[in-house]
N, CA, C and O atoms as a GROMACS GRO file, in nm:
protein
  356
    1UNK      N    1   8.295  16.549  13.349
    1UNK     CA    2   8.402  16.535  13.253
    1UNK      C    3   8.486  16.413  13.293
    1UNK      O    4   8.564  16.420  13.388
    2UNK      N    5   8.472  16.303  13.219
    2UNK     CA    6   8.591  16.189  13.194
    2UNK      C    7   8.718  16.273  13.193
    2UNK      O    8   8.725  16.384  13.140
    3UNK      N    9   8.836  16.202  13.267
    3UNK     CA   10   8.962  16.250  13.294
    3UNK      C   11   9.095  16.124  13.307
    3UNK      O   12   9.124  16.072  13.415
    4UNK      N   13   9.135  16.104  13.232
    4UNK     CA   14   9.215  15.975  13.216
    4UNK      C   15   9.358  16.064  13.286
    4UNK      O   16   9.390  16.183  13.276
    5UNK      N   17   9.417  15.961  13.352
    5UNK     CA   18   9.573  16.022  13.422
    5UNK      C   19   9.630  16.098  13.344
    5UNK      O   20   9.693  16.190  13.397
    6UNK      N   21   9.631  16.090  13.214
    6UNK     CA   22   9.785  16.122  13.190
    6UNK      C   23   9.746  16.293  13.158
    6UNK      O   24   9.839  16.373  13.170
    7UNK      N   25   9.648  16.330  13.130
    7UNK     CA   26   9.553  16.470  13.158
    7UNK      C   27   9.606  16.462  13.260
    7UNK      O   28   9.728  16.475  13.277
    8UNK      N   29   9.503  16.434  13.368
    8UNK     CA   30   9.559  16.481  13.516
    8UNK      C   31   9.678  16.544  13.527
    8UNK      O   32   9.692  16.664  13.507
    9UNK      N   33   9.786  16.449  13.567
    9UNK     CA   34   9.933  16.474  13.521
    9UNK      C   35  10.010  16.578  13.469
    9UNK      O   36  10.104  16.642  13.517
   10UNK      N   37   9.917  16.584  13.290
   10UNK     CA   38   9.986  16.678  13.238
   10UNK      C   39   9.938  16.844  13.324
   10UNK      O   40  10.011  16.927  13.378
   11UNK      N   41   9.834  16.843  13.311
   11UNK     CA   42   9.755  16.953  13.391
   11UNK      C   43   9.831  17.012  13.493
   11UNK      O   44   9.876  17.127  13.485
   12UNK      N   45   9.850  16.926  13.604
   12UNK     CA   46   9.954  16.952  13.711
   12UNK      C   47  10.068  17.006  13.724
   12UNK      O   48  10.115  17.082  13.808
   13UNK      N   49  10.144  16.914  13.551
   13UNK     CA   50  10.302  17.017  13.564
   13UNK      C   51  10.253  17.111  13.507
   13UNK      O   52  10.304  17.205  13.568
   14UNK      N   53  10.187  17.154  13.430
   14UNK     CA   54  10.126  17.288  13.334
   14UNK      C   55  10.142  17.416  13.449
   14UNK      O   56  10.211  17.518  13.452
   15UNK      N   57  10.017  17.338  13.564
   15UNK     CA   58  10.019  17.443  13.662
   15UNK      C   59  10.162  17.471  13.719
   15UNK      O   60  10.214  17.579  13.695
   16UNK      N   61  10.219  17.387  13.786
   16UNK     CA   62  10.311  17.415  13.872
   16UNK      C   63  10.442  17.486  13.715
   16UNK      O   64  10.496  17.586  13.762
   17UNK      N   65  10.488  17.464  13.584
   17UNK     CA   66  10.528  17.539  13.524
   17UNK      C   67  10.467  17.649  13.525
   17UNK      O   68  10.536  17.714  13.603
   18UNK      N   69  10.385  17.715  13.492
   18UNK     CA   70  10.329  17.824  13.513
   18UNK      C   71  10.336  17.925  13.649
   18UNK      O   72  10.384  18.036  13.665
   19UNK      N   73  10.271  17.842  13.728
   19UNK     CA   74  10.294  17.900  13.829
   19UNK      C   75  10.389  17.891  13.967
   19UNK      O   76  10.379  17.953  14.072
   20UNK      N   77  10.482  17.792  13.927
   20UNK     CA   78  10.578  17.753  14.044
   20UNK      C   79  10.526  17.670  14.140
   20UNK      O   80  10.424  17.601  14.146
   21UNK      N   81  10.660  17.700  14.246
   21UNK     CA   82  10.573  17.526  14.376
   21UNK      C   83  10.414  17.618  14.408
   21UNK      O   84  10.389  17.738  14.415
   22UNK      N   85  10.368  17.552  14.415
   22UNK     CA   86  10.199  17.539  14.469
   22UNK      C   87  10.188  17.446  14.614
   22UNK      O   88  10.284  17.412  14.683
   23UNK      N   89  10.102  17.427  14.630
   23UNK     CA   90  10.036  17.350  14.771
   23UNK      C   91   9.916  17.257  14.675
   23UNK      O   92   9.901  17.312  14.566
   24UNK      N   93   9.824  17.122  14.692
   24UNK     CA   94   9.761  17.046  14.644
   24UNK      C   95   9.665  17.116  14.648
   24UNK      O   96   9.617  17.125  14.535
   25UNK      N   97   9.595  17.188  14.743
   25UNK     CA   98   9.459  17.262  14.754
   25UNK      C   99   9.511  17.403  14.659
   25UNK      O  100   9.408  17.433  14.598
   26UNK      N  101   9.589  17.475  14.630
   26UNK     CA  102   9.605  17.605  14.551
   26UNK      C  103   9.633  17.526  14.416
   26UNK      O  104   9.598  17.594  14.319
   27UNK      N  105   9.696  17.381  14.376
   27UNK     CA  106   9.679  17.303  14.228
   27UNK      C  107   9.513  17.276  14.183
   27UNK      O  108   9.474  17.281  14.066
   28UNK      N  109   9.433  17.248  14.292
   28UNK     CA  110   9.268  17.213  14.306
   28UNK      C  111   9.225  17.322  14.245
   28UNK      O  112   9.175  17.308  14.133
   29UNK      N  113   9.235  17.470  14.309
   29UNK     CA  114   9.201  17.579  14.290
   29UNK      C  115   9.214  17.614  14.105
   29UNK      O  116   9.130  17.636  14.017
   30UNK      N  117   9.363  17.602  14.106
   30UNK     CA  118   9.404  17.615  13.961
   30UNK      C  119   9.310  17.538  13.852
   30UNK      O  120   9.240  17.594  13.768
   31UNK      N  121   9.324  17.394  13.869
   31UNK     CA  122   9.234  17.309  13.823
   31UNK      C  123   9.104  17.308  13.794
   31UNK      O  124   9.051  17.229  13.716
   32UNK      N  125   9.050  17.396  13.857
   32UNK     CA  126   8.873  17.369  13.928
   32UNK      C  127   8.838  17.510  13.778
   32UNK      O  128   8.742  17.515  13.701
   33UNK      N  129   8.989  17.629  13.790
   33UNK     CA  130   8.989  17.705  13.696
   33UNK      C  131   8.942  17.715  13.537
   33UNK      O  132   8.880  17.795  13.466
   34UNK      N  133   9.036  17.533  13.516
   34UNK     CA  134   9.083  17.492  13.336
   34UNK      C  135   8.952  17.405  13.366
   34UNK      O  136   8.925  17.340  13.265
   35UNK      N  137   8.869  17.383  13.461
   35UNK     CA  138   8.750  17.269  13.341
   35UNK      C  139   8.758  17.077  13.468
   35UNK      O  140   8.716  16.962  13.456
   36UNK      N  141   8.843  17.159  13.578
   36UNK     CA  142   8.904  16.978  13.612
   36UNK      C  143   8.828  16.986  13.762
   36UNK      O  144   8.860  17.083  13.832
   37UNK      N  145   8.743  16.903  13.809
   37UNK     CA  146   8.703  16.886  13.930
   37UNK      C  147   8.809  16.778  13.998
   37UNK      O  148   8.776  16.671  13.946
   38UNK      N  149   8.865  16.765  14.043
   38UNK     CA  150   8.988  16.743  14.112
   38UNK      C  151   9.029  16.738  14.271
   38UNK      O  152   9.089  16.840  14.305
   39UNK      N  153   9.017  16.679  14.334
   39UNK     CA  154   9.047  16.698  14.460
   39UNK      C  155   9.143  16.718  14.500
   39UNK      O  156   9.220  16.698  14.407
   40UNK      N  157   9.196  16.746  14.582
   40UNK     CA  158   9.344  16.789  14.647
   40UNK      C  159   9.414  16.642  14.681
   40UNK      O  160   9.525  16.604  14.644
   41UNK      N  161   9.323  16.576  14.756
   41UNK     CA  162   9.378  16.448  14.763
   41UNK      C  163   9.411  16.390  14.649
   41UNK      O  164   9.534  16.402  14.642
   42UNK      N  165   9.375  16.337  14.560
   42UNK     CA  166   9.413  16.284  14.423
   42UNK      C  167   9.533  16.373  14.351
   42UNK      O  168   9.624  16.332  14.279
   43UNK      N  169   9.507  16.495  14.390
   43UNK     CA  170   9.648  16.541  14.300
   43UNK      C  171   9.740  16.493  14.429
   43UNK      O  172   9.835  16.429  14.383
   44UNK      N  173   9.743  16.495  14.482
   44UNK     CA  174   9.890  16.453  14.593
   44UNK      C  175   9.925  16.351  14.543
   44UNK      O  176  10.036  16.332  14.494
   45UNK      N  177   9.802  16.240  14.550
   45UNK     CA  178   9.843  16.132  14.446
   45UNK      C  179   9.904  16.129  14.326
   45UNK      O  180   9.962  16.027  14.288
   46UNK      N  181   9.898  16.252  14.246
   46UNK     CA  182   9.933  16.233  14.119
   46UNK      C  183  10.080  16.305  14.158
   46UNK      O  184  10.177  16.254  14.102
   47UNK      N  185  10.103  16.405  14.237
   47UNK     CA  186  10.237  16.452  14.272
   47UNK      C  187  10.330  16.353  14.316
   47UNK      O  188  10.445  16.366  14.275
   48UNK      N  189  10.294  16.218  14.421
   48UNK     CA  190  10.390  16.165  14.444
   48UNK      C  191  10.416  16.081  14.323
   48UNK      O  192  10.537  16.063  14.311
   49UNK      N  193  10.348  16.024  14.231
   49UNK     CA  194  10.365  15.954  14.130
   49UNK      C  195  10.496  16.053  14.032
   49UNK      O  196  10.609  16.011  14.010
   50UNK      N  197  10.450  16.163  13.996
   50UNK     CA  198  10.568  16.258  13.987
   50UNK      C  199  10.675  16.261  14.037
   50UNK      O  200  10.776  16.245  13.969
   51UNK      N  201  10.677  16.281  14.164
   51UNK     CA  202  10.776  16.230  14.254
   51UNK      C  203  10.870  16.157  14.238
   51UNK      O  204  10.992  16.173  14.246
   52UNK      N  205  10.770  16.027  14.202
   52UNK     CA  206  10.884  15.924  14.178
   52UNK      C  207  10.939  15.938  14.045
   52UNK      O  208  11.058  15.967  14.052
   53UNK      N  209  10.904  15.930  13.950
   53UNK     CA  210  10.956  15.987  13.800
   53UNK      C  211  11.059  16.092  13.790
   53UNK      O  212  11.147  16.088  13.703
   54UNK      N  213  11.051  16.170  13.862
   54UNK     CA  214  11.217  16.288  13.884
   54UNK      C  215  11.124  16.416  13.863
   54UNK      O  216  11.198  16.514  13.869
   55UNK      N  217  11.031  16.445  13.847
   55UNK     CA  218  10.961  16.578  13.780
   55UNK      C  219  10.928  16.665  13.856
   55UNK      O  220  10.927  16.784  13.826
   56UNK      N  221  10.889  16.608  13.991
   56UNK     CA  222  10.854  16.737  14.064
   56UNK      C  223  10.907  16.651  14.228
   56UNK      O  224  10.930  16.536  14.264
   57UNK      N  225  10.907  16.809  14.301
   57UNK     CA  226  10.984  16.793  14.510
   57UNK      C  227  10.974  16.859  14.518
   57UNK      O  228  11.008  16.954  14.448
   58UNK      N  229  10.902  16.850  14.640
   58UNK     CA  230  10.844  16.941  14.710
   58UNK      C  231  10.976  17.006  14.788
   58UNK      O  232  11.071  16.938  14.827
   59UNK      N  233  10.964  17.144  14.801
   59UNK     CA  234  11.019  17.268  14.849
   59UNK      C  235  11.052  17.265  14.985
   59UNK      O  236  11.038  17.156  15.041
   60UNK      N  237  11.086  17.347  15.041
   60UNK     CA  238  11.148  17.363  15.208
   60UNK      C  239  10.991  17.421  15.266
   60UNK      O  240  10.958  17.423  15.385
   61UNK      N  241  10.934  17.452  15.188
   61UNK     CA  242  10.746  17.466  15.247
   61UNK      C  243  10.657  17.352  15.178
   61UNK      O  244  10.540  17.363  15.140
   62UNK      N  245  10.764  17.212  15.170
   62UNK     CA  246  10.635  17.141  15.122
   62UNK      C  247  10.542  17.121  14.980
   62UNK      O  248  10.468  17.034  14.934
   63UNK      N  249  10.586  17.242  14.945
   63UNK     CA  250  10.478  17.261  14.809
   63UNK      C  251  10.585  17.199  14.667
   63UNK      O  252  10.704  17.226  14.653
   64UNK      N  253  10.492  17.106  14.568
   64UNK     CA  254  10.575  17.059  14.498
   64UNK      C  255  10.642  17.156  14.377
   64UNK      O  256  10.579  17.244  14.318
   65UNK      N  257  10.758  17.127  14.357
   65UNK     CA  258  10.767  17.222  14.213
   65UNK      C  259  10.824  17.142  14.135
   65UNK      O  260  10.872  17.036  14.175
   66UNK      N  261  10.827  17.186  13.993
   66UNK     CA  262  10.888  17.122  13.876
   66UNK      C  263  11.041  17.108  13.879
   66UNK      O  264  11.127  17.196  13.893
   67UNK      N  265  11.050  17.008  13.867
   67UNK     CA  266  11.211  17.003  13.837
   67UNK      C  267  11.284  17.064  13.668
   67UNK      O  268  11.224  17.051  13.561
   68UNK      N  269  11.366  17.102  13.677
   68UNK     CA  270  11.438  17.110  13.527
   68UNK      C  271  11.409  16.961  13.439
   68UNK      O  272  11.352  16.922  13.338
   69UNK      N  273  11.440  16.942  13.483
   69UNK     CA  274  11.450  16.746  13.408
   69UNK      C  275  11.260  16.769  13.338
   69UNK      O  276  11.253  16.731  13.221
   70UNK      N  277  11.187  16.797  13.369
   70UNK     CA  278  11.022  16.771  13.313
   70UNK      C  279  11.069  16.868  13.237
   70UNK      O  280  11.112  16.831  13.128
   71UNK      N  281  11.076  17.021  13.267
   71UNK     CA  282  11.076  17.127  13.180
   71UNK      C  283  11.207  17.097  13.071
   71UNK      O  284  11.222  17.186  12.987
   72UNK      N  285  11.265  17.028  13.067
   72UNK     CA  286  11.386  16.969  12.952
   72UNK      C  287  11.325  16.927  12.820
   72UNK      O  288  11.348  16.969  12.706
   73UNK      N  289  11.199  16.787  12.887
   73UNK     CA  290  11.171  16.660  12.830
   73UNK      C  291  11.094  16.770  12.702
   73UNK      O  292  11.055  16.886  12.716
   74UNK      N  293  11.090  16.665  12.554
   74UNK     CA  294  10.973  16.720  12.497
   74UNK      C  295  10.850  16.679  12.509
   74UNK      O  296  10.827  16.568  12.556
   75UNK      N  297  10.740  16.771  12.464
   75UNK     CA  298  10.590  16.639  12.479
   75UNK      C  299  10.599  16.538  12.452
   75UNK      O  300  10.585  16.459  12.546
   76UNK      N  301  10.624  16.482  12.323
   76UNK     CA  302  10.624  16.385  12.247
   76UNK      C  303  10.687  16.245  12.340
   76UNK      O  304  10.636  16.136  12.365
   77UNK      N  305  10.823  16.307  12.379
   77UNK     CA  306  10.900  16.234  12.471
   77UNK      C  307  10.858  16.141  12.613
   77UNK      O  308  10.881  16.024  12.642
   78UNK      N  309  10.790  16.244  12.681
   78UNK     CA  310  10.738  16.289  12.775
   78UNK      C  311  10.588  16.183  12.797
   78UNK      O  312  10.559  16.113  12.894
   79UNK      N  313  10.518  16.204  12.678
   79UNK     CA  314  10.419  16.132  12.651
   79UNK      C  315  10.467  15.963  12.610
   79UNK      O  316  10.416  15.854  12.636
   80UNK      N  317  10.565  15.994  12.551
   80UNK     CA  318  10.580  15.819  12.555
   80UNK      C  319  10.619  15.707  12.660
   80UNK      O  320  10.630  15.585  12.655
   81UNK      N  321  10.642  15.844  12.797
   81UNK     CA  322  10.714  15.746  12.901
   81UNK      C  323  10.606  15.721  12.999
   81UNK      O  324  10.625  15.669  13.109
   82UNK      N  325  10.449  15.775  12.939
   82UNK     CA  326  10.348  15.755  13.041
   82UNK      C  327  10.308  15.899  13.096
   82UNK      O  328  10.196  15.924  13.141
   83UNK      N  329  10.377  15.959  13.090
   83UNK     CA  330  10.325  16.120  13.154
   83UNK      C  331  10.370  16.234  13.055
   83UNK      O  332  10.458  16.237  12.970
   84UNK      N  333  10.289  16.317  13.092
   84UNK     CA  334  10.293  16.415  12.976
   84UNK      C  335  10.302  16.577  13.066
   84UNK      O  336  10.304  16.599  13.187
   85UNK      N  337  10.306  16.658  12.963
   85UNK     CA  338  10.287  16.802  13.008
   85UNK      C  339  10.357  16.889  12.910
   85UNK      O  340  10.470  16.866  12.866
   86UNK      N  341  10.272  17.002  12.876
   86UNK     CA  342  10.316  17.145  12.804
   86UNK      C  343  10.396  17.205  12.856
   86UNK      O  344  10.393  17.264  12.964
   87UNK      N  345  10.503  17.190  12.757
   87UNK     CA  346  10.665  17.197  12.796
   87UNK      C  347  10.706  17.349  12.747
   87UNK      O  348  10.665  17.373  12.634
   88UNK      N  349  10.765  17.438  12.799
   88UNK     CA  350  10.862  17.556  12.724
   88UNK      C  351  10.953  17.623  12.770
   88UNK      O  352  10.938  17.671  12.882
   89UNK      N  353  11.020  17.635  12.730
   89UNK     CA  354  11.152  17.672  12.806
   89UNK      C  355  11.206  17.834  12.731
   89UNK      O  356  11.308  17.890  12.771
   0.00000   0.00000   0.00000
């Protein structure tokens, strides 16, 4: 399966909305779930890229979680600034 970033990405906050802070290998796990072969390493990659954007920080164990600010944005929004994710509040 072809996988362009901004999938990736969205995928990632999906999980961590859903399921809260995670660890990169329990996001893999999740992933490996929906259809995404994914390595742990590459999502770290895609977490710090998050990171820098305001969307996700990692926890007092490390594991990243969503910030309010992603779960705010709308898709539409969200998608126009380069990153995306299924938003609900």
């Amino acid at each position: 399966m072809a996988v362009n970033l901004l999938m990736v990405e969205e995928e990632i906050l999906s999980v961590l909305e859903e399921s809260g802070a995670l660890s990169s290998k329990e996001i893999e796990l999740e992933l490996r779930k929906r259809g995404y072969n994914i390595r742990a390493r590459t999502i770290r990659y895609h977490l710090k890229k998050l990171e820098e954007r305001g969307l996700v920080r990692k926890t007092a164990t490390e594991k990243p979680n969503l910030l309010k600010k992603a779960k705010r944005n709308s898709r539409e929004k969200v998608l126009s600034k380069g990153w995306g994710s299924s938003r609900r509040e």
